[in-house]
One Martini backbone bead per residue (centre of mass of N, CA, C, O) as a GRO file, in nm:
protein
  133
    1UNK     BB    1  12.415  10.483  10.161
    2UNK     BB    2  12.094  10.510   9.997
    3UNK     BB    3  11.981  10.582   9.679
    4UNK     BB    4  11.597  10.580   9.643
    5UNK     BB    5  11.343  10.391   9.448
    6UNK     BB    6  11.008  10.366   9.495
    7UNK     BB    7  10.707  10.105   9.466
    8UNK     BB    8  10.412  10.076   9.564
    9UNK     BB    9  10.157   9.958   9.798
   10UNK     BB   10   9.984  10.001  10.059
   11UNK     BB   11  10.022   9.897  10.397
   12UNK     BB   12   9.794  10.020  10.547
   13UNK     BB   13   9.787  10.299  10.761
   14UNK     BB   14   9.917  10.577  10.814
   15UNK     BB   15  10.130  10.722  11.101
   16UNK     BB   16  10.140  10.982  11.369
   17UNK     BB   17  10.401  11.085  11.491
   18UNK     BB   18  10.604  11.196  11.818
   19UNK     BB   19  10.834  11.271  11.935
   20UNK     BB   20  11.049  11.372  12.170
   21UNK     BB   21  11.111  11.632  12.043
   22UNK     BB   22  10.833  11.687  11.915
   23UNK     BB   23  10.848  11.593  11.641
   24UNK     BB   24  10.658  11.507  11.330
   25UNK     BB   25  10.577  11.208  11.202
   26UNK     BB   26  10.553  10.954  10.958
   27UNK     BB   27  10.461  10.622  10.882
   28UNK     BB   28  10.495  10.341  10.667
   29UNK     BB   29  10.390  10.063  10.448
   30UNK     BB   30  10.528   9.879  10.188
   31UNK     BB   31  10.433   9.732   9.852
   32UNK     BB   32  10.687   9.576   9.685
   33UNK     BB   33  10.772   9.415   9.363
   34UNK     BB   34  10.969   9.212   9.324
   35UNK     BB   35  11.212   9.010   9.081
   36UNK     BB   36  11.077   8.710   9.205
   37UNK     BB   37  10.740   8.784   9.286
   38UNK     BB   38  10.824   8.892   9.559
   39UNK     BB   39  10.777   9.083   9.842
   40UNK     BB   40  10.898   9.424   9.969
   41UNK     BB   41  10.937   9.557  10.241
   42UNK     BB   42  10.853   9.930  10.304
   43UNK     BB   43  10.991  10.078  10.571
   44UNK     BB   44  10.867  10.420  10.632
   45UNK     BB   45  10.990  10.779  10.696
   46UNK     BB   46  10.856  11.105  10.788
   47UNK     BB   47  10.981  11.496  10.843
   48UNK     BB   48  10.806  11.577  10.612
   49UNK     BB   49  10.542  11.782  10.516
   50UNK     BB   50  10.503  11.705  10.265
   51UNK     BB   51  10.514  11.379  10.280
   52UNK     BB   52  10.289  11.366  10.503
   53UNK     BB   53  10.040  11.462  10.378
   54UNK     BB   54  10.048  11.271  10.172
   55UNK     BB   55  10.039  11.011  10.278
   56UNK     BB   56   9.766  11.086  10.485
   57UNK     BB   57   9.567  11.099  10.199
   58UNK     BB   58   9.627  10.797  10.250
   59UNK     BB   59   9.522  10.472  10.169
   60UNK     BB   60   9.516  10.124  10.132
   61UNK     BB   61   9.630  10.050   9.844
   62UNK     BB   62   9.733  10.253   9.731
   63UNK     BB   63   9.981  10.430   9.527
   64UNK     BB   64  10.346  10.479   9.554
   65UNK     BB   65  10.660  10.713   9.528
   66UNK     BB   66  10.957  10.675   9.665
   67UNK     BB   67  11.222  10.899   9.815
   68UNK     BB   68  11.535  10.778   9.946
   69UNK     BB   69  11.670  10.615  10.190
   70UNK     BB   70  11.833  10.326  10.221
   71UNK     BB   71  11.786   9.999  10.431
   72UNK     BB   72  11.872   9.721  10.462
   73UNK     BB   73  11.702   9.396  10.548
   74UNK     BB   74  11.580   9.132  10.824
   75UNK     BB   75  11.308   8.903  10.844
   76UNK     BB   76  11.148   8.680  11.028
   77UNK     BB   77  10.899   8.482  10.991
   78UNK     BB   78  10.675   8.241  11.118
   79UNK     BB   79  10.889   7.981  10.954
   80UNK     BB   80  11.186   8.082  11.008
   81UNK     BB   81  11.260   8.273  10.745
   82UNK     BB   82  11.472   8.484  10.564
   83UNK     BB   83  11.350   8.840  10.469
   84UNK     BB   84  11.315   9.116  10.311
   85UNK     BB   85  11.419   9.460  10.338
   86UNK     BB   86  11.319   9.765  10.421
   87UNK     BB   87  11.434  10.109  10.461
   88UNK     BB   88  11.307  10.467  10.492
   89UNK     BB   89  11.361  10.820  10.400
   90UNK     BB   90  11.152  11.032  10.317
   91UNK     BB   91  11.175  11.322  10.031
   92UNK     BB   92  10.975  11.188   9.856
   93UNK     BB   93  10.664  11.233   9.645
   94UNK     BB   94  10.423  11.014   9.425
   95UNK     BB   95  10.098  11.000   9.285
   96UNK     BB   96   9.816  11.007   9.158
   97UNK     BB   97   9.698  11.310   9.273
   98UNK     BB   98   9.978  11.473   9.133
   99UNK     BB   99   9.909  11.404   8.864
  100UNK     BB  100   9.653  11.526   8.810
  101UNK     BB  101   9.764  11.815   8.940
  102UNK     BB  102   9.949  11.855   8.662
  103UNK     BB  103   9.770  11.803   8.463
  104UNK     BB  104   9.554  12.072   8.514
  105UNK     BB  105   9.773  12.251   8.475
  106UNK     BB  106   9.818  12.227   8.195
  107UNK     BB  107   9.542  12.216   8.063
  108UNK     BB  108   9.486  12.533   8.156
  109UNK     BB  109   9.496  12.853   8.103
  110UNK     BB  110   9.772  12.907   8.195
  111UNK     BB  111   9.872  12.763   7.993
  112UNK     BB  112  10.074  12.736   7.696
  113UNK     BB  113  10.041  12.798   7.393
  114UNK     BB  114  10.101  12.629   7.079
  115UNK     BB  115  10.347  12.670   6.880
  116UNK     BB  116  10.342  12.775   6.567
  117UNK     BB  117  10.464  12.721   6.275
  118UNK     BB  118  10.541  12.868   5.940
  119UNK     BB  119  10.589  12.807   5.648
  120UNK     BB  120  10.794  12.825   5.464
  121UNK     BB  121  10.833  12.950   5.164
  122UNK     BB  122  10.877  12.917   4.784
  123UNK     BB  123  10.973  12.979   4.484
  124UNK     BB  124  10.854  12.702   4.308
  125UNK     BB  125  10.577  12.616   4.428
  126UNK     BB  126  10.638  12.447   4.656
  127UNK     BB  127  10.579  12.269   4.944
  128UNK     BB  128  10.696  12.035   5.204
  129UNK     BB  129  10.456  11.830   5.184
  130UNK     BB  130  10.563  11.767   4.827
  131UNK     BB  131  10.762  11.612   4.968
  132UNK     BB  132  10.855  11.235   4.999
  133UNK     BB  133  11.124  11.314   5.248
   0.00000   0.00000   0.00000
C-alpha cells in the first residue's frame, strides 16, 4: 500500500453511492498531471464524510488535493495503448474553499494579536537601528 498526496482538477463531477452494507460512499474522478505532460487519472473513492461532503460541494474542473492510499493501475485507450493510472481511498481533503475558509479565520478578531516586542535600551546611546550589522 502507498501512502500519497495527489493534486488537480476533478474530472466530471463527484457522484454519492451507497454500499450493500448500506453505508454511504462518494467516488470521484481527478486529472493529475503526469511529470512527462500526460494526465494521470485518479479514481477516488472515500467513506470518510468529511471529505465527501468536501468533494460533492466541488464541480468539475475545481481544484482539489487529496491524501490517501494509491494503487497503481493500467488501462487501455481506445488505440489500444496501455496507460497509467491509480486508484485512491481518500482520508483527506484539501480546497481551495478550506484555504479561503482558514485565511478568515486567522484574520478574524478572534485571531491573536501580533506580539511586538521593544528594543532593549542601551546604555551608550545607541538604539540597534543605529547599528551596521
Amino acid at each position: 500500500m502507498i501512502d500519497g498526496l495527489i493534486a488537480g482538477k476533478l474530472h466530471g463531477e463527484p457522484a454519492q453511492r451507497t454500499g450493500a452494507s448500506g453505508k454511504p460512499f462518494v467516488t470521484a474522478k481527478v486529472r493529475a498531471a503526469g511529470g512527462d505532460g500526460e494526465a494521470v487519472f485518479v479514481n477516488v473513492i472515500t467513506f470518510s464524510q468529511s471529505v465527501s461532503e468536501a468533494l460533492l460541494a466541488l464541480g468539475d474542473g475545481d481544484s482539489v488535493a487529496l491524501s490517501g492510499t494509491l494503487t497503481p493501475k493500467v488501462w487501455t485507450d481506445k488505440q489500444g495503448e496501455a496507460r497509467p493510472a491509480l486508484d485512491m481511498v481518500a482520508h483527506a481533503v484539501l480546497t481551495a474553499y478550506h484555504i479561503k475558509r482558514k485565511r478568515r479565520t486567522v484574520q478574524s478578531d478572534g485571531a491573536e494579536p501580533e506580539m511586538r516586542r521593544e528594543p532593549p535600551a542601551t546604555s551608550d546611546g545607541f538604539e540597534d537601528a543605529d547599528i551596521p550589522f
